[in-house]
N, C-alpha and C positions, 0 to 999 in steps of 0.2 A: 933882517929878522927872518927867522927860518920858521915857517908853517907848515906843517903837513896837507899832504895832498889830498885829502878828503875836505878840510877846512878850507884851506884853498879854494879849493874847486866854489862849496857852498860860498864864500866871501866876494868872489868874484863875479859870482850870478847875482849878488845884494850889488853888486857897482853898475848891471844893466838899465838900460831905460824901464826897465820893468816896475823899477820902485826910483820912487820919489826924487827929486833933488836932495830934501833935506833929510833923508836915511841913507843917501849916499855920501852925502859931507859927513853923518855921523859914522859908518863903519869907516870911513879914510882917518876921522880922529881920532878913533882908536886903534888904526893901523899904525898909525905913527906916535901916539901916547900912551897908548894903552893894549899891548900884548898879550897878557896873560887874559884881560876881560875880552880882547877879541876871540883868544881859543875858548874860553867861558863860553860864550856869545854863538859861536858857529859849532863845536863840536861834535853837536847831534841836535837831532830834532826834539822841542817841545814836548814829553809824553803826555797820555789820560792816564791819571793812576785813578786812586780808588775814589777821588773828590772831583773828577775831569781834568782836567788841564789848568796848572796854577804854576806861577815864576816870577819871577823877576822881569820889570818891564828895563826894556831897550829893544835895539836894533841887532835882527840875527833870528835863526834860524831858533833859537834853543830860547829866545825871549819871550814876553809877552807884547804884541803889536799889533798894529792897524794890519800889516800884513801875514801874522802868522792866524790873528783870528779871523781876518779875512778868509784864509785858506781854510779853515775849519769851516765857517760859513759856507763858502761855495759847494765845498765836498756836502756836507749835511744840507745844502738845499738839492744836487744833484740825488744823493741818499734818500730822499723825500719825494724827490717826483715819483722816482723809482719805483718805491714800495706802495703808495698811495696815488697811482695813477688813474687819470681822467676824473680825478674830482680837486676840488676848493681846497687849497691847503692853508692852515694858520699856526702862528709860532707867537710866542708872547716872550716879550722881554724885559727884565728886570736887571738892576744894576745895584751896587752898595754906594759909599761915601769914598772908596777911595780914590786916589788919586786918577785922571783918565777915564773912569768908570761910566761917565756919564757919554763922552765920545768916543769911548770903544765901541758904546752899547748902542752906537747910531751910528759908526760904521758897519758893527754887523746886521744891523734892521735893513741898512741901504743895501745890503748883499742881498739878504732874506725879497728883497722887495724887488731889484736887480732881475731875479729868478721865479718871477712873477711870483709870488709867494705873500700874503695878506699879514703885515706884524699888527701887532697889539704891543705898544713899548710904552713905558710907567713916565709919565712928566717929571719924576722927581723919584731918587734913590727909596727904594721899600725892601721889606725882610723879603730872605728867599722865602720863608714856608709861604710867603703872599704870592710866589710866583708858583709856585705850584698847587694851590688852592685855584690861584686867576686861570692855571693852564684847563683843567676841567670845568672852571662856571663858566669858560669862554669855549670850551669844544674845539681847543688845540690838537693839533698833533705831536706838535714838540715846543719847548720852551728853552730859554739861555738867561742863565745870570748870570752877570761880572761880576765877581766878588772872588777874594781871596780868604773870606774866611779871618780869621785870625791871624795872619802872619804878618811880619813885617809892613810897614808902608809902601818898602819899593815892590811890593811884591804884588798881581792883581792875579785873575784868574777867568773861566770860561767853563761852567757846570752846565751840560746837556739834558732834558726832560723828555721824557718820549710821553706818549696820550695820556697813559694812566696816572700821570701829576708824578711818579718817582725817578731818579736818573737813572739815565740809559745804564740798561744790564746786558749780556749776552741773550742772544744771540747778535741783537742790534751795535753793540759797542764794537767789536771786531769788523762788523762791515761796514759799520758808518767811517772808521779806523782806517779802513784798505783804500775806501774811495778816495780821504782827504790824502793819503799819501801817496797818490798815484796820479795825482793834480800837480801842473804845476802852477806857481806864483802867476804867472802870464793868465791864466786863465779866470783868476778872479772877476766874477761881475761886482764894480764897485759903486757904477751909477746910477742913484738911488729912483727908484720909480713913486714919487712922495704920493702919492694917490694910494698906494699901496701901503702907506704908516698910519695907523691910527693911533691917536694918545688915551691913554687912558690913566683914571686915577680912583676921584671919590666913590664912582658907583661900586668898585671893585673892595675899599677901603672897607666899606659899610657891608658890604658880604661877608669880608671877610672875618671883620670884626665878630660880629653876629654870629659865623658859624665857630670860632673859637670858642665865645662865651657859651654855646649850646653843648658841644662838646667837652669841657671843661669844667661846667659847673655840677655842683652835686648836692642842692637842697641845702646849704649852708644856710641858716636862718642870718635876719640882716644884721641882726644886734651883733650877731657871730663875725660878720665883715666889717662891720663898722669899729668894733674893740680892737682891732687887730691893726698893729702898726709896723707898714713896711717901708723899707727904705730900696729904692729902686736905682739900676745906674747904666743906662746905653752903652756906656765906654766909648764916645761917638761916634757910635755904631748909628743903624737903620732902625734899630727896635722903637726908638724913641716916636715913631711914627704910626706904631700900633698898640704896645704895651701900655702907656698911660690910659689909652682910650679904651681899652680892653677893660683892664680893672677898673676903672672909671662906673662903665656902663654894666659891669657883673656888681656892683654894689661896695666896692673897696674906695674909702672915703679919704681915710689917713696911708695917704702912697707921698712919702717922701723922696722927691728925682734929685740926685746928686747936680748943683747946677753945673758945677764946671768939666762934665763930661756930657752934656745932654746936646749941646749943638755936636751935630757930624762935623768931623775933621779925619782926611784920612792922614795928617802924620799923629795921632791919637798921643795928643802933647802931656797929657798928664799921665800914662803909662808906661812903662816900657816895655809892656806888650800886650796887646790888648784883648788877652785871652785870660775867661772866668777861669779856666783850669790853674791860673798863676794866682797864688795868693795877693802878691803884691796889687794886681789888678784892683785888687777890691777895697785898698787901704781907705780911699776916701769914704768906699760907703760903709765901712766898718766903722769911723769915727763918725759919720753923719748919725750911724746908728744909736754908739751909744751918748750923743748930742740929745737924738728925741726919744732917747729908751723904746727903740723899735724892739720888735720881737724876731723880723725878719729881715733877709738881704738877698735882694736879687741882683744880680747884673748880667749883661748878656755880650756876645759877641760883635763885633761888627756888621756881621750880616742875619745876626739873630736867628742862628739856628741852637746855636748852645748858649746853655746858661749854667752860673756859678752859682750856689747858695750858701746861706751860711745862717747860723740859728744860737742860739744862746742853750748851755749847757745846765747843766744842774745847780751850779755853781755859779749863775748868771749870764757868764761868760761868752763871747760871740766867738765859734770856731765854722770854720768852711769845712763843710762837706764834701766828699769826691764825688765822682758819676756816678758810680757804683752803690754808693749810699743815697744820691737823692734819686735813681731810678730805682732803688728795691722801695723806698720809700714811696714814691707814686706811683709803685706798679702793685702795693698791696695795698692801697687805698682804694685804684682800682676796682682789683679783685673781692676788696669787702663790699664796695657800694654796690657792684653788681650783683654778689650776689643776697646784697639787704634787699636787691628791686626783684631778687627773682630769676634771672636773666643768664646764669650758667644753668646747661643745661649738657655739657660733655661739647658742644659745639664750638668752643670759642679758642682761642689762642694767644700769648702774649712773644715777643718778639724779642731775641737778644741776639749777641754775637759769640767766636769763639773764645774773646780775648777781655769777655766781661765775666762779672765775679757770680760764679757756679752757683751760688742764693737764687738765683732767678729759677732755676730748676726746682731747688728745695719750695718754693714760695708757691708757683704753678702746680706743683703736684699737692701740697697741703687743700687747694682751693679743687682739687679734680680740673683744671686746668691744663691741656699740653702746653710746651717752653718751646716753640721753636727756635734753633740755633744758626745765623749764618755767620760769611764771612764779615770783617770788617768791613763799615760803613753802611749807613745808613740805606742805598739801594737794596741793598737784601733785606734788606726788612721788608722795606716798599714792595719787594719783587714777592714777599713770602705772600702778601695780602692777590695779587695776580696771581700767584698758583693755585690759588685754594679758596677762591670763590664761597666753598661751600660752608666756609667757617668764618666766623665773627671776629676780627681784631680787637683785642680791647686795650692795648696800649705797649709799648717796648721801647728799649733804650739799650744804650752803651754807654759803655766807661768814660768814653771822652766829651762827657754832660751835654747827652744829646738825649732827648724825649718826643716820643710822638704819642697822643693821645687820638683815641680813634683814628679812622680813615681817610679824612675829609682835605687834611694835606698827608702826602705821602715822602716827607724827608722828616728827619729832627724837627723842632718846631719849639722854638722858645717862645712863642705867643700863648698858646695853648699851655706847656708846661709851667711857664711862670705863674698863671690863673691857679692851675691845679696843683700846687705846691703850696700859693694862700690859702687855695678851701682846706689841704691836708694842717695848714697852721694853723686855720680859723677853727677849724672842728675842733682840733685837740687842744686848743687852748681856753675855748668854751667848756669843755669838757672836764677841766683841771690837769688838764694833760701839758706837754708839747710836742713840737719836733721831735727832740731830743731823746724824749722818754720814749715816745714812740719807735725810733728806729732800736733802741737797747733791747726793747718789747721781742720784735722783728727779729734779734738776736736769739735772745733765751727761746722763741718759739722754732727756728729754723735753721740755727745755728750759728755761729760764732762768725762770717768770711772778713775777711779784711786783704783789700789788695795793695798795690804800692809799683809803680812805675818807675820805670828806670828808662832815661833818652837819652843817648849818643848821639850828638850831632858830630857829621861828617861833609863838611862841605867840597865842595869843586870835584873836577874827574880824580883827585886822588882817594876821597871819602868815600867814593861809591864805590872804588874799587876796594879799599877798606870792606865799608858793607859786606859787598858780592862775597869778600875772603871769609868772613866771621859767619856768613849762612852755609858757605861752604864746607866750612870745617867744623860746626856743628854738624850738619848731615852726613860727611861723609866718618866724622870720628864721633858718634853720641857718646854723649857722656853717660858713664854708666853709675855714678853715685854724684849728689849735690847736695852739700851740708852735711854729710853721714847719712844721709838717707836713697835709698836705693830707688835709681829710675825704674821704672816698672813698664813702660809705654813710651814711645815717641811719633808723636803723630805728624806727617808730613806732608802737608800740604800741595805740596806740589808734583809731589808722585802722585798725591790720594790714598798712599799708604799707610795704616796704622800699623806698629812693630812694636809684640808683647816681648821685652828685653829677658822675662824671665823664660818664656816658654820657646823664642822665636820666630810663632806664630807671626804670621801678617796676614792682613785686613782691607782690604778696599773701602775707602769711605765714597760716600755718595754726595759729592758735596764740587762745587766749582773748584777747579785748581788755583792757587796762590802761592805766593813767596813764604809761606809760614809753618815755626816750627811749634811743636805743645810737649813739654816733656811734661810728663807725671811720675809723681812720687807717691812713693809706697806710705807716707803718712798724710796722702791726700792732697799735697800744694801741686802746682800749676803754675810752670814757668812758659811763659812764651814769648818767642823770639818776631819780632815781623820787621821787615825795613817799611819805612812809610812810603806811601804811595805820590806823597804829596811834598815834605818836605827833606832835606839832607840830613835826614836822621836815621838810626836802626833801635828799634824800640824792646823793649824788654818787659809782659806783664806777669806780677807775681801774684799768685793767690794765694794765702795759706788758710787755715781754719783752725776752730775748735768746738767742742761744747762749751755750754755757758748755760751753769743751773740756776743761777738769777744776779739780774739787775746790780745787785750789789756787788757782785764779783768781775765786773764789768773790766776794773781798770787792771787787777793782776791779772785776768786772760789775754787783755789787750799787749802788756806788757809781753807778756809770752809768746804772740802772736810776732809783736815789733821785733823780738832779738831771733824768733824764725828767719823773718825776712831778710835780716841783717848777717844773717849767716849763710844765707843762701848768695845774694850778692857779694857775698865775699868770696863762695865757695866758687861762683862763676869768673871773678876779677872782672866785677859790672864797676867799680870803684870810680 
């Protein structure tokens, strides 16, 4: 078999005493049966993209392992003395349902503890936003979940928290980044110092709870909670350990749990893939739904930080909602409660991304509101709340059905969003209203957006280098017309350059650098390119718009809107 001498090299440091007997039988059986998964396995190092560190577990440099999180550990406990030296350090950690989760998550506490370093680690798998709410009621410095999120089973993962409860951002990510890679394997402290683990659970559970339903709720009267019938589904995920007890204790009486998703399982047997953004996801609790003539449909992630919903239409009919819809949707319910209480005052802000549907602008400025905008992923939101102290968060989201409500956890948060999705269904359905009608409302007041995604996946070292070609040759060849409509702008991310296509003109934006492209068009859509940070994909988001002078003219806009997009993706060969 013929390896390259980069891999090589890495494969052969995995055969020292340094690592285990039985990670060394495993790279020798793939040396001899398994070739292409060894080059997979060794060809480079494990990166943080924008969700931390997530892959594929096995053995190798580029897996998920006792020893690659080990090395992240060690590095970020050395990164900790460092910055916080001569006091008490503490880390909290939290883990999902799947596979390993629970002994990776006590490999890296025995590092953490190894490094004299005090953990707080969960008895049992809990939703991240519980790990980032525990890292501030516990006066952490930094916090770790295992979770992969949504992806596959084989897949797990390693998300970092710095003090303020949000994942690590710059300037901390690149030195935390320099230390672990300038470690090597031999170095890890593995031998746990058990004096140094504390377990925690219910007292945490009962905070946590607490501070969602106080954040979340909005004077719904009870009769309002009680009429209101929702069909609820884990996808067995971690949510099932805070969600029912949540609504429970905010006054939601008829919560119907899908049972055969509700125990944690991380090969997630009843989906094929156990992400609310997938329709399919949600088939069971669409039939449970209309089983009990619910009005509502929640389901959540496996690590509960996203949630999928879905709502019965004019027509009866139960249709799923994007991100983009049920965040304009809870972010102007928001914006009206607050200001029914009073409480806009020019001071406050709500929190989006580049790659989410332009309405959050429109919606923020109707209420005299700024719309802060960052990169993708949920840190920059968290990071926007740190910058600016001087202003009031009142709630933001992204496309890929993430919600935060207030400040209290500082990532997505399907515990809190799920609460404040019922009170936006309990009101308006007391009201003679619904969902439904409500976001059309949302429409005809602030215009028409409708987005629509498009994912290429690209696996192994071939896809990426795929990827790498197609951001390449966007940037360096822009297209100067998509659909018959003339680009007008192309914003680049990674220079920080914006390029007015008509005038010439460039622009320096103030914004972190990234892999990301935004063309705009002269009839206002918004295409944007990003590879994911996280998985072997290059993503593609499209925004178009229109007016919409009422309610009733809903479906031929819509129409109009759909053969937009449909010619825009064609005019790309996104096919």
């Amino acid at each position: 078999m013929n390896i390259e001498a980069p891999i090589l090299n890495a494969v052969n440091e995995w055969l020292t005493p340094t690592f285990d007997k039985e990670t060394q039988d495993a790279v020798k059986e793939l040396m001899t049966t398994s070739p292409k998964e060894l080059e997979e396995s060794f060809y480079k190092n494990l990166e943080f993209g924008t969700g931390g560190m997530r892959g594929v577990m096995g053995v190798g440099n580029n897996r998920i392992n006792k020893y690659t999180l080990g090395k992240n550990t060690q590095g970020l406990s050395d990164y900790l003395h460092e910055v916080f030296p001569n006091q008490p350090i503490k880390v909290v950690i939290a883990y999902d349902c799947r596979h390993n989760s629970n002994t990776l998550a006590k490999v890296v506490a025995d590092v953490f503890s190894a490094n004299g370093i005090q953990v707080y680690l969960f008895s049992d798998l809990r939703p991240t936003p519980e790990l980032s709410f525990a890292l501030k009621y516990l006066d952490c410095q930094c916090g770790i979940v295992l979770t992969a999120s949504h992806n596959p089973p084989e897949y797990n993962g390693y998300k970092v928290y710095w003090e303020d409860g949000g994942q690590i951002v710059p300037p901390e990510d690149a030195a935390i980044i320099k230390v672990i890679e300038s470690l090597n394997y031999d170095k890890i402290k593995f031998n746990a110092n058990e004096s140094l683990i504390k377990y925690i659970d219910t007292e945490i559970d009962k905070a946590f709870v607490k501070s969602s339903i106080e954040n979340a709720s909005f004077n719904t009267p009870a009769a309002a909670k009680e009429n209101l019938q929702v069909v609820f589904t884990s996808l067995h995920g971690t949510s099932i350990k805070s969600i029912p007890d949540t609504l429970s204790q905010a006054g939601y009486t008829k919560v119907h749990i899908v049972p055969e998703q509700a125990i944690p399982n991380g090969d997630f047997p009843t989906v094929k893939s156990p992400n609310p953004e997938e329709p399919e996801a949600l088939t069971m609790a669409l039939a449970l739904a209309d089983k009990t003539n619910s009005d509502i449909v929640v389901g959540t992630d496996p690590d509960c930080d996203r949630l999928g919903v879905a709502v019965r239409n004019n027509e009866g009919k139960m249709i799923l909602l994007n991100g983009n819809q049920t965040m304009i949707l809870m972010t102007a319910f928001l914006l009206k409660q607050w200001k029914k209480a009073g409480k806009i005052n020019g001071k406050q802000f709500v929190g989006s991304t580049i790659v989410s549907t332009p309405m959050m602008m429109e919606l923020a400025t109707s209420y005299g509101v700024e719309c802060k905008v960052g990169l993708t992923g949920f840190k920059w939101i968290a990071k926007m709340i740190k910058d600016f102290p001087e202003l009031q968060f009142i709630g933001g989201g992204e496309e890929s059905f993430g919600f935060m409500v207030g400040d209290a956890v500082r990532d997505k948060d399907a515990v809190a969003a799920t609460l404040l999705i019922c009170e936006v269904a309990a009101q308006a359905k007391a009201a003679g209203s619904s969902v439904y009608k409500e976001l059309l409302q949302l429409y005809v007041e602030n215009g028409f957006y409708k987005e629509y995604l498009v994912s290429l996946t690209k696996k192994g070292i071939e896809g990426l280098e795929e990827i790498n070609q197609m951001m390449i040759d966007l940037r360096q060849n822009p297209l100067k017309e998509i659909s018959g409509q003339r680009v007008i702008m192309v914003e680049d991310y990674q220079s920080s350059i914006a390029l007015n296509l008509l005038t010439g003109e460039e622009s320096i934006m103030d914004i972190p650098k990234s892999n990301v492209l935004i063309y705009y068009t002269e009839d206002g859509s918004k295409i944007c390119a990003r590879p994911s940070g996280t998985e072997p994909k290059i993503k593609f988001y499209i925004s178009v718009n229109a007016e919409l002078d009422s309610v009733e003219h809903f479906d031929e806009a819509e129409s109009f809107l759909d053969n937009k997009i449909q010619n825009i993706i064609a005019g790309m060969q996104l096919n």
